[in-house]
N, C-alpha and C positions, 0 to 999 in steps of 0.2 A: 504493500500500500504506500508507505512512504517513497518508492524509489518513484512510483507514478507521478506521487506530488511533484518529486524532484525535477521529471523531464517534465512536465506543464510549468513548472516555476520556470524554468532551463528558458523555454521555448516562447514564453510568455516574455523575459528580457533580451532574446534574441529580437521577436518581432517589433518591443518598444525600441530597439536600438539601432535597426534595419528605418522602422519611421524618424528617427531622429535624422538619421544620414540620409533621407532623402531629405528631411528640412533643409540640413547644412546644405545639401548641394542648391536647393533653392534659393539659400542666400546668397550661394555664390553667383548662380545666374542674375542673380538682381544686382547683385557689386558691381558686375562687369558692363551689364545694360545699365547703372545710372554711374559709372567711371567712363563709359566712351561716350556718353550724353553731359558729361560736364556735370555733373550734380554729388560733388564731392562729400556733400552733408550726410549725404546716408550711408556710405561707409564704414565710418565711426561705431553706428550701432550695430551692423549689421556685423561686422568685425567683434563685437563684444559677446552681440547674441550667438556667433558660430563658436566662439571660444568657450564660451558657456555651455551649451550643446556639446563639445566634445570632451570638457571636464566631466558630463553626465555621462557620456559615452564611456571613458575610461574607466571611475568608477563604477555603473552597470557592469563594465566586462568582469571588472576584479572580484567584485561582487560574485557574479556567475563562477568565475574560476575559483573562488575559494567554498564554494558552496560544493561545485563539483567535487572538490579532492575532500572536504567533508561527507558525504555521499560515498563515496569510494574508500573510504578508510573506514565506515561503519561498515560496509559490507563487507568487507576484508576481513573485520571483527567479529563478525556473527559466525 
C-alpha cells in the first residue's frame, strides 16, 4: 500500500514540475518577444518569476529524490 502512495506522490511532482517548465519556457518566449520589441521593463520580472520557478523546480526534485531513496531503504528493511 505505501509503495503505491509513493509512485502517485512520485508522479504527482513529476507532472507539477513538467507544468512549471512549460511556465518557464513561456516566460522565456515573452522575454525574447518584449527584448526584440524594445520593452525592456518586463524582463526584470519575468527574470525573477523564472528564477523562482526553478528554485521550486530544484527543490521538488530533491524532494522526490530523497523521498525515493527513503522508499527504497524501507523496502530493503522489510
Amino acid at each position: 500500500m505505501r509503495a503505491r502512495q509513493g509512485v502517485t506522490l512520485l508522479t504527482a511532482i513529476g507532472a507539477f514540475i513538467g507544468t512549471l517548465v512549460v511556465i518557464q519556457l513561456w516566460l522565456v518566449a515573452a522575454s525574447l518577444e518584449a527584448l526584440y520589441s524594445d520593452q525592456t521593463r518586463a524582463l526584470l520580472p519575468a527574470t525573477l518569476a523564472s528564477a523562482a520557478l526553478f528554485a521550486l523546480n530544484v527543490a521538488l526534485l530533491l524532494h522526490a529524490r530523497s523521498f525515493d531513496r527513503r522508499m527504497q531503504q524501507e523496502s530493503r528493511d522489510e
